[in-house]
N, C-alpha and C positions, 0 to 999 in steps of 0.2 A: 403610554408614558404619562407619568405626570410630575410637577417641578413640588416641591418644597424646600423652604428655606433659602429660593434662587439656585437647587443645586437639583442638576439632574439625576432623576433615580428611573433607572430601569426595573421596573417591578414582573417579574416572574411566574406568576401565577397557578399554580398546578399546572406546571406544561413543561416541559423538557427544551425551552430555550436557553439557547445561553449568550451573553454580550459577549462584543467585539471586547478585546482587552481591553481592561478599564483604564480608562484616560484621567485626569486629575478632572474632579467634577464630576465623574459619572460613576452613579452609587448602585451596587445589586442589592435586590429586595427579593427571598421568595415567599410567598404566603399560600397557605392551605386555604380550599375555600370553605373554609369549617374542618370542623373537627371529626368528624365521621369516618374518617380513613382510618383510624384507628392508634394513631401515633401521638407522642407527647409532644412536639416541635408543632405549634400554629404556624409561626413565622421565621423571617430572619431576617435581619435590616442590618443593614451599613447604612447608620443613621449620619454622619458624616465620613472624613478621611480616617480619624482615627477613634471613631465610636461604634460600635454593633450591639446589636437588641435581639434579643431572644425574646418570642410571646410563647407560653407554653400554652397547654391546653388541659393542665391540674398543676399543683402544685409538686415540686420536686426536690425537698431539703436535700438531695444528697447533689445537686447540679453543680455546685461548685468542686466539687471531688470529680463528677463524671469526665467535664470538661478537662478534666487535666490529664486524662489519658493520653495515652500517645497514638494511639488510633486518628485522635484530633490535634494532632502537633499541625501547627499551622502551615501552609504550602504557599507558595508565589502562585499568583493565580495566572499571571503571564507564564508562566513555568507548565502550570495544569494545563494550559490551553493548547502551549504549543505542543505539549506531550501528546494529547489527544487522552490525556488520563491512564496511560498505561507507555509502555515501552522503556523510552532512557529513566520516566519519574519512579518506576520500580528499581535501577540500579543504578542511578546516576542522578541521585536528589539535591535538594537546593533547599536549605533549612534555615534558621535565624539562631542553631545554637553554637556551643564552644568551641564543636568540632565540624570540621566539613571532611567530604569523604576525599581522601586523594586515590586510590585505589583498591579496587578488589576483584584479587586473585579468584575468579571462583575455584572454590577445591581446598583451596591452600588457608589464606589468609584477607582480611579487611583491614585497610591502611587508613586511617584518620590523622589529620593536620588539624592544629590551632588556628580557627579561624582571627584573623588578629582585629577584623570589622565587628569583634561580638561585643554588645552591648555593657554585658555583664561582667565578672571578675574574669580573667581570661585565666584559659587551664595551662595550669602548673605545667603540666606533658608538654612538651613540643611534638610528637608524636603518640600516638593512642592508635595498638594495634591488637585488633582480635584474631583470636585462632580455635582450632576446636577440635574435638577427641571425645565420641562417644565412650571410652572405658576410661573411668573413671580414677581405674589405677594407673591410666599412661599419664592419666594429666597431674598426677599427684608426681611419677616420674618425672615429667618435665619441669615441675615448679625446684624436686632434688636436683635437677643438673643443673639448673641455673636457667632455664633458655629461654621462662617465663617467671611475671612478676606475683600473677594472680592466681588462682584458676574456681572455678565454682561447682559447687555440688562436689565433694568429698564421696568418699566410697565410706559405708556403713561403719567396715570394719578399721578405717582408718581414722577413725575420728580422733581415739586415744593416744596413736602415735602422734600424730601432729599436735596434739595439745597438751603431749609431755614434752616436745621439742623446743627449743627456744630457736631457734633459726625460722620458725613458723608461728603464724598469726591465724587463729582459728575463731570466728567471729559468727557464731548461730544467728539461725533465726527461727522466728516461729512458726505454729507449722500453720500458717492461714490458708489452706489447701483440703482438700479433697481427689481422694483414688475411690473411682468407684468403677464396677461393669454394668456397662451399661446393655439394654436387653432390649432388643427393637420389635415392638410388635407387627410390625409388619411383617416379620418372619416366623410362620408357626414354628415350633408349637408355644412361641411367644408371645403369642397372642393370646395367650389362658392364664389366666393370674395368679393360678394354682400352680403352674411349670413355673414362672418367677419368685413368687413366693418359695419354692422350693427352692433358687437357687440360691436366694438368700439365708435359708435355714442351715443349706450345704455346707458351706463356707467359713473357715475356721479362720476368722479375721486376725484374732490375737496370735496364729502362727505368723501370720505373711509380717507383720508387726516384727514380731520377736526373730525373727529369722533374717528380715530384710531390711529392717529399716534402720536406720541412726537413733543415737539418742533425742529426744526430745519429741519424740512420736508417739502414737496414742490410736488405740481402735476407735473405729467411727462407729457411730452409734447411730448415725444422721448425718444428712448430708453436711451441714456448719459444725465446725470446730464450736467448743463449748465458748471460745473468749468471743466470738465474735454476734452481734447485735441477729436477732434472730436466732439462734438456737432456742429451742424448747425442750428446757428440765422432765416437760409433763409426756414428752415422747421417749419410747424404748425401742432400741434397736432390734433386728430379730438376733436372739442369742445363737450359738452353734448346738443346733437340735437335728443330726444324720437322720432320728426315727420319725420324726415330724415332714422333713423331706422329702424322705421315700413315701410316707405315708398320703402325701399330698402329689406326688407323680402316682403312684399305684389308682390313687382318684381318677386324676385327670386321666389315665388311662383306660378305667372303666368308664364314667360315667360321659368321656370328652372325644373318647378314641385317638388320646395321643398316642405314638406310637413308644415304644420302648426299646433300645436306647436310643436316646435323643442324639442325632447326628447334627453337629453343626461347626462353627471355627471361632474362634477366640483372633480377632486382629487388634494387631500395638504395633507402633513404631518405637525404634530402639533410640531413644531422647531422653537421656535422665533427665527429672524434674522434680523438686521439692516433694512434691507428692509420691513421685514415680521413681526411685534410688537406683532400681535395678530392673529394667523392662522387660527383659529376655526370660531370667529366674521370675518373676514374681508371673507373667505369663504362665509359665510353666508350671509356676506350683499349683495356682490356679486347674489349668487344664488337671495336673494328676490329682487334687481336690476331686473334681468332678466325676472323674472316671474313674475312679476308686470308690465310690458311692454305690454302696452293695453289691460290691463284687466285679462293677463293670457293669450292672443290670441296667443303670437307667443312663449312663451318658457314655457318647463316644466322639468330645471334643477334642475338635487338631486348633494349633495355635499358628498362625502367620503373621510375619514381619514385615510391612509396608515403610515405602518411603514414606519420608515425615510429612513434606508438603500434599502427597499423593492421602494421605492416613487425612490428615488434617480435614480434607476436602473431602474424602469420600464418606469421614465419620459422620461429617457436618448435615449435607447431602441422605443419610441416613443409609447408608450402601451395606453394611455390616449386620447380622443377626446378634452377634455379641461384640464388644470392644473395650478395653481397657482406656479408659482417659479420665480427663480428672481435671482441675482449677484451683490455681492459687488468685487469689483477692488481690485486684488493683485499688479496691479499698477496703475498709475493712466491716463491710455493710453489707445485712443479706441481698439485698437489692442488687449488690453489684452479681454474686455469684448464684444468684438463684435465677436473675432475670439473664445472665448468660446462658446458664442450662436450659431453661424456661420459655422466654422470649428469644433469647442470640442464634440456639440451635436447638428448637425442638424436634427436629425429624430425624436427631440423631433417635428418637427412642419409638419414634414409630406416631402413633397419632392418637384422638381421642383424650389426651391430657387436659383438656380444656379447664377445667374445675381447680387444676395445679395452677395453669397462667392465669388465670382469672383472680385466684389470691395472690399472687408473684406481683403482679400489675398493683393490685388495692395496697398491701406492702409497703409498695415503692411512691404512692401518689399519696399518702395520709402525712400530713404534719403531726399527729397524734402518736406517741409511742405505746400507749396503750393499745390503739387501736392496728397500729403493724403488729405490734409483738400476738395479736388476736391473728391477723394475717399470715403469719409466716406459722404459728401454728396449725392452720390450717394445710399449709401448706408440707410440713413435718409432717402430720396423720395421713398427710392423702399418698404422700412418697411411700412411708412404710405399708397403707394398706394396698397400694396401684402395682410398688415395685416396680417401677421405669426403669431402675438401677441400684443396683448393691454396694454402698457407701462400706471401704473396707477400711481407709487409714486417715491420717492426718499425719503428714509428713515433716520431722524436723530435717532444716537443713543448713548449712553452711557455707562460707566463700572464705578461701584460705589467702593469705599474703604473704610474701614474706618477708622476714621481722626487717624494720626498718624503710618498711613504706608508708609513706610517709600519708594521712589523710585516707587510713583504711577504712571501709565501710562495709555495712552489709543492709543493704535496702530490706522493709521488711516485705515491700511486695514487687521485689526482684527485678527492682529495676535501679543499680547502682549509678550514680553517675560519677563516671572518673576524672571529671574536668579540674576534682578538686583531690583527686591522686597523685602521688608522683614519685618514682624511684629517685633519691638523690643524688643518686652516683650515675644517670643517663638522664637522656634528654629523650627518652621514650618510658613506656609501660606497656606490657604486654601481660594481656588477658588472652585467657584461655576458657574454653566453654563448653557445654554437651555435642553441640551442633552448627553447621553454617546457617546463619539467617536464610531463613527463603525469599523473602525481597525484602527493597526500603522503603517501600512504600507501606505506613501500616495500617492507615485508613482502612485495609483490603488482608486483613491479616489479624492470625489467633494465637501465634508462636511465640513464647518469651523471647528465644535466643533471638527472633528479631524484632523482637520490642527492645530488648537490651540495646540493640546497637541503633535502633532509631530515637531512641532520648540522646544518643549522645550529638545527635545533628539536628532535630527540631525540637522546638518548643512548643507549650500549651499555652493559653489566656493566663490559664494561673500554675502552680506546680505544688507537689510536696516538700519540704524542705530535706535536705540531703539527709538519707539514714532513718528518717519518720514520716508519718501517715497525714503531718500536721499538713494545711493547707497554706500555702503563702502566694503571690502576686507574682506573674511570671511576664507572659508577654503585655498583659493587662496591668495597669499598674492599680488598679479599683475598678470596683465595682456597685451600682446600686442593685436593690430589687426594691418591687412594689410591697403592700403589707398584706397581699396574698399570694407569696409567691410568684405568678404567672409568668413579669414580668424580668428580667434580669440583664441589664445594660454593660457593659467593659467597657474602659477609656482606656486603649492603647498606652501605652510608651509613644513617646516623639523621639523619633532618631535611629529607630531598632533597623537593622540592613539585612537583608537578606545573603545568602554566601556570596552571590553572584553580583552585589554591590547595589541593588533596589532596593528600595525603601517599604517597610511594613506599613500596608494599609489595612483599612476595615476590609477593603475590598477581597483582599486575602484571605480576611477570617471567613468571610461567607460565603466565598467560592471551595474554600475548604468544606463547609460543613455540606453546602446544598449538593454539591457533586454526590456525597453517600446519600441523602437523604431522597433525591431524587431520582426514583429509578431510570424516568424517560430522560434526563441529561444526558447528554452524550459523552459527558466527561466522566460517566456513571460506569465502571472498565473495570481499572485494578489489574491484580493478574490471575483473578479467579471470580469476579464479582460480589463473591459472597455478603463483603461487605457486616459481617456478623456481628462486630459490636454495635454498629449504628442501631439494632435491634434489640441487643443487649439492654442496652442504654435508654432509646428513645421510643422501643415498641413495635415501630412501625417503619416501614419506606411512604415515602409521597408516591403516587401513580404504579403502584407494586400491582401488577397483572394478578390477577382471583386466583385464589388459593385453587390448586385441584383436587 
């Protein structure tokens, strides 16, 4: 231990301790003992009661966007402790935002109350309840009978009735997303660049488009959408070439001894998503893509349907030879959705990528736009010539209301908040969605549906303004950094409560952040470990046991 400023700081040191609940007076500190681990996070200080400091270990222009995730909605660290970092903190959380949870139905529904201790403008709703209906056309039913207010992700084909209807509120967005299949080399004969690259030639992108998707959608060309920082003009997608496919399986076959037809399974979970409209069909047409490939000669793909949370985790995990999944942007920078595929969850595609993370990394650590935009084209040439995965669409999509709610919105990276919703005529709002959240806890989670309901109970240091990407001052009321990045300080808010009536300290913020960052913590749990954006994000774990 040692004192500064008369105030005790328990400093942490690469070691999986943790303090006794912090007392007034007694500040967490953890620090990397250098920089060699491989992560962006040096440090983390609760520099007083309501100060915390970030030391990085390069610079990171996109930090003020990253922190605002909800992965990092801030936690009561008295809450984390006594949870043991899993158990009630997964279904029974304790947040500083609009809403607090009054119950959830598992199966059924999620009951949110107006917390009336929030800080901020309180939400319009006195009640805020979620529900959920993978088909797309039950949920468009349910918004006709009246029984819900909202519901999200429209069905392809219903886009034009609802927005000839005046009883309905149809409010797009863009398609910041990515559907791609992805091809794990760790399962031959995916381990031959030639069977990949063929899969990619296979593949009649602008049907699954034209067939499946909503307006405002677009073939992938590459893995980023054209609006988004990081795409490369100078890269081309592989066109739909059948003779160039079979001609590069007929190879691999002679000269590789792959066998022919290529036996293997196609896993998706059935979650519509921005990207994803229709999981089951777009699966499917996929597999009869494949296996209609001269004749039946060279594939003989079957497609399975996993549960989401179970899909989620095994995609992640690298369990699958092939899997349909895909990423919409929490912000809207290659950094966020390259270093999620890249850094968050590389074993989904098997290994040996290194040459990809290695530009993903440079990318994300250059204050120079010159010198990313060099970076992520590297990283665009290396995708198209490696083939990890076959980048198929860019997905439009929408969130319906109906007419006379009041305060409708459509987040562009799908994460609404409804605190500033509200049915006039009740003293509730009911949302409807693809799926049940898999926990609340999102630190430990890669799911929209439960990112959606976790913004509406915690908050971040800082947030995006409601409906835009723009950045504004959330649990932080300011912020400095140093004049080479590294350094980045927050000044809390005075007064901010917790649901449970505790008071927001620093202590908070950096028992939030160190729990993911540190793998030997013991508060290091969740309800899977995975822990996957903290990697995403920051690169690295602290004390992460040697890769195997």
């Amino acid at each position: 231990m040692k004192r500064i400023t008369g105030l005790l700081v328990i400093v942490l040191t690469s070691v999986g301790l943790v303090s006794p609940v912090a007392g007034q007076g007694t500040l967490l500190t953890l620090s990397a003992k250098d920089c060699s681990y491989g992560g962006e996070i040096k440090s983390i200080e609760a520099v007083d009661t309501l100060t915390v400091k970030f030391t990085l270990c390069f610079p990171d222009p996109a930090f003020t966007a990253k922190v605002v995730q909800d992965a990092f909605g801030i936690q009561s660290a008295a809450y984390l402790q006594k949870t043991g970092g899993t158990g009630d903190l997964l279904t029974k959380p304790i947040g500083t935002g609009p809403y607090m949870l009054q119950k959830w139905d598992l199966g059924n529904e999620i009951d949110f109350t107006r917390f009336d201790g929030y800080w901020g403008t309180k939400a319009k709703a006195k009640t805020l309840i979620f529900r959920w209906n993978a088909d797309a056309v039950q949920r468009f039913t349910e918004l006709q009978a009246g029984n819900i207010d909202v519901f999200d992700n429209p069905a392809p084909a219903d886009f034009a009735t609802i927005k000839g209807n005046a009883n309905f509120q149809l409010i797009t967005r863009d398609g910041l997303n990515t559907l791609y299949l992805a091809m794990n080399n760790n399962f031959p004969p995916f381990d031959n660049v030639k069977v990949r690259q063929a899969v990619a030639y296979a593949l009649d992108k602008k049907r699954i488009v034209d067939n499946f998707f909503p307006p405002g959608s677009s073939v992938a060309t590459q893995l980023l959408p054209e609006e988004m920082f990081g795409y490369s003009k100078e890269v081309d997608g592989y066109p739909l070439d059948q003779k160039q496919a079979m001609a590069l399986l007929d190879q691999a076959a002679k000269d590789d001894g792959v066998k022919l037809p290529i036996e293997s399974t196609i896993s998706y979970r059935n979650v519509v998503r921005g990207y994803l409209p229709q999981p089951p069909i777009i699966a499917q047409d996929i597999q009869a893509q494949l296996n209609g490939l001269g004749g039946g000669k060279y594939f003989n793909v079957k497609v399975q349907e996993v549960e989401s949370g179970t899909f989620l985790s095994e995609a992640i995990a690298g369990k699958y030879p092939l899997h349909l999944l895909g990423g919409g942007a929490d912000y809207p920078d290659a950094s966020n959705l390259f270093g999620f595929w890249f850094q968050g969850i590389p074993a989904s595609y098997g290994k040996d990528y290194k040459d990809i993370e290695a530009a993903v990394a440079l990318g994300g650590r250059s204050t120079s736009d010159t010198d990313r935009s060099a970076a992520y084209l590297k990283v665009n040439q290396l995708v198209k010539d490696l083939a990890p995965m076959v980048p198929i669409a860019h997905g439009g999509s929408a969130i319906v209301y109906r007419a006379g709610i009041d305060g409708a919105q459509a987040s562009p990276l799908r994460r609404e908040l409804f605190y500033v919703t509200q049915n006039p005529k009740s003293d509730k709002l009911v949302f409807m969605q693809g799926a049940e959240p898999i926990s609340l806890f999102c630190a430990d989670n890669t799911d929209d549906e439960t990112s959606r309901a976790c913004v509406q109970i915690f908050q971040s240091l800082t947030a995006f303004k409601v409906g835009s990407t723009e950045i504004e001052p959330s649990l932080a009321e300011k912020w400095d950094v140093n004049a080479d990045g590294t350094e980045w300080t927050f000044h809390l808010r005075k007064g901010v409560k917790f649901q449970d009536g505790s008071d927001l300290t620093a202590n908070d913020v950096a028992l939030t952040y160190i729990v993911q960052w540190d793998v030997k913590n013991p508060l290091h749990k969740g309800k899977t470990g995975d822990f996957a954006y903290w990697t995403t994000y920051f690169a690295a774990f602290l004390n992460a046991p040697p890769a195997k």
